[in-house]
N, C-alpha and C positions, 0 to 999 in steps of 0.2 A: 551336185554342183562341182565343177571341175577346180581344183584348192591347187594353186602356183605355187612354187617361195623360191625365192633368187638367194642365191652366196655368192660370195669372191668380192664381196669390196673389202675397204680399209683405206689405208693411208701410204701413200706414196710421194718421192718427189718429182718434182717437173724430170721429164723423160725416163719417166719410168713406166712399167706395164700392168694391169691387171686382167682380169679375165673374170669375168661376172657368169653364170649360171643361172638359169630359174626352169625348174623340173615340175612338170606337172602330174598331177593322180590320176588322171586319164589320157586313153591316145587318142580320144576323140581332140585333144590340144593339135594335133597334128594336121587337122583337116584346116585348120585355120591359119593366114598371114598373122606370121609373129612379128613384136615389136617391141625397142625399146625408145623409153620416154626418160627425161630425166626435169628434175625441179630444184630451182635454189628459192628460199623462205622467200615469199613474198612478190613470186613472179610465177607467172604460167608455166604449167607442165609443158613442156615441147618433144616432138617427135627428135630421135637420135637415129636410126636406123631402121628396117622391116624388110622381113625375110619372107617370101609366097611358098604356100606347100607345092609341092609337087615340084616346078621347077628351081625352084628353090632360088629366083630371081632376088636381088636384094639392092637396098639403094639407101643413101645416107645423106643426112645433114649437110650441107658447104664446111659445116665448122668441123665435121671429122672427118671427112672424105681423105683416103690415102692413112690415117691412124689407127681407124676403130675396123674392124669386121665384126659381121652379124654371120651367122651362120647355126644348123638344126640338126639333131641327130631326132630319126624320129624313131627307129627303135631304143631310144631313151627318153623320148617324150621331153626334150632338155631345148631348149634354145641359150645358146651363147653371144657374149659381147667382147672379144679381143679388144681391149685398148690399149694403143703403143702410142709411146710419144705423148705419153700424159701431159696438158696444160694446166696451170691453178685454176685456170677458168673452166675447166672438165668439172669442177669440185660440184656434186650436188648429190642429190637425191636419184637415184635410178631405179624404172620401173618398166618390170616384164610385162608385156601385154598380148591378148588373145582379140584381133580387130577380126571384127567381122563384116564390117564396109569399111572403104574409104582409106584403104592400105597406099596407095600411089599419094595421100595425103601429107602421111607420117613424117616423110624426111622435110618438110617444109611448112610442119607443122606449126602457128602459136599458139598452143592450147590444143582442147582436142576438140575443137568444131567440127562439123563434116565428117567426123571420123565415129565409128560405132565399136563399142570397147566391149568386148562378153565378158572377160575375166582381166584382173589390175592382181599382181604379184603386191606384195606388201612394203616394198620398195627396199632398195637396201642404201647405206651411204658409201661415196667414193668421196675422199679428199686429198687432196693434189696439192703438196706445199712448195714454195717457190727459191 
C-alpha cells in the first residue's frame, strides 16, 4: 500500500506564504491525478486544487485561483501546494490525495462525492491569523 505524509504547514499571518509537500513510498503515486483537499471541524472535506500526470494539467477552487499553485515532481514522487496570499479563511486541515476518478471534480468539490480517493495523506494543519 502506497503510505503519503504531507509537511510545510504551521502558522502564518494573513498575506503570508506557505508551501505544503506530501511524498509518497511509491512512484506508482505518479501514475495518478494528485490533489489537494482541505477541512475546517465540522464541515466537509472540499476539493482545493488537482494536478493530472503526464500533462501535468491543474485547475483550482474560485476561492484560491491566482494564490495557491499545485504542482509535481515525479522523480520525487512529491506533490506540492504553493500558497500566497494566505486568508484567515485558508485556516483548515489540508490533505494530499491520490484520485483515481473524478479528478475534473476536485476543484468544485463539496465533499468527496463523485470523486474516487486510493490513498488520503494524514493531513497536516495550516493556520492563517488575521
Amino acid at each position: 500500500e502506497v503510505q503519503v505524509v504531507e509537511s510545510g504547514g504551521g502558522s502564518v499571518q494573513a498575506g503570508g506564504s506557505l508551501r505544503l509537500s506530501c511524498i509518497a513510498s511509491e512512484s506508482t503515486f505518479n501514475e495518478y491525478c494528485l490533489a489537494w483537499f482541505r477541512q475546517i471541524p465540522g464541515e466537509e472535506r472540499t476539493g482545493v486544487a488537482a494536478i493530472l500526470p503526464g500533462s501535468g494539467y491543474s485547475d483550482y477552487a474560485d476561492s484560491v485561483k491566482g494564490r495557491f499553485t499545485i504542482s509535481r515532481d515525479n522523480l520525487k514522487n512529491t506533490v506540492y501546494l504553493q500558497m500566497n496570499g494566505l486568508k484567515p479563511e485558508d485556516s483548515a486541515m489540508y490533505y494530499c490525495a491520490a484520485v483515481r476518478s473524478g479528478c475534473s471534480l476536485v476543484p468544485v468539490s463539496r465533499g468527496t462525492g463523485g470523486i474516487s480517493i486510493d490513498f488520503w495523506g494524514q493531513g497536516i494543519l495550516v493556520t492563517v491569523g488575521s
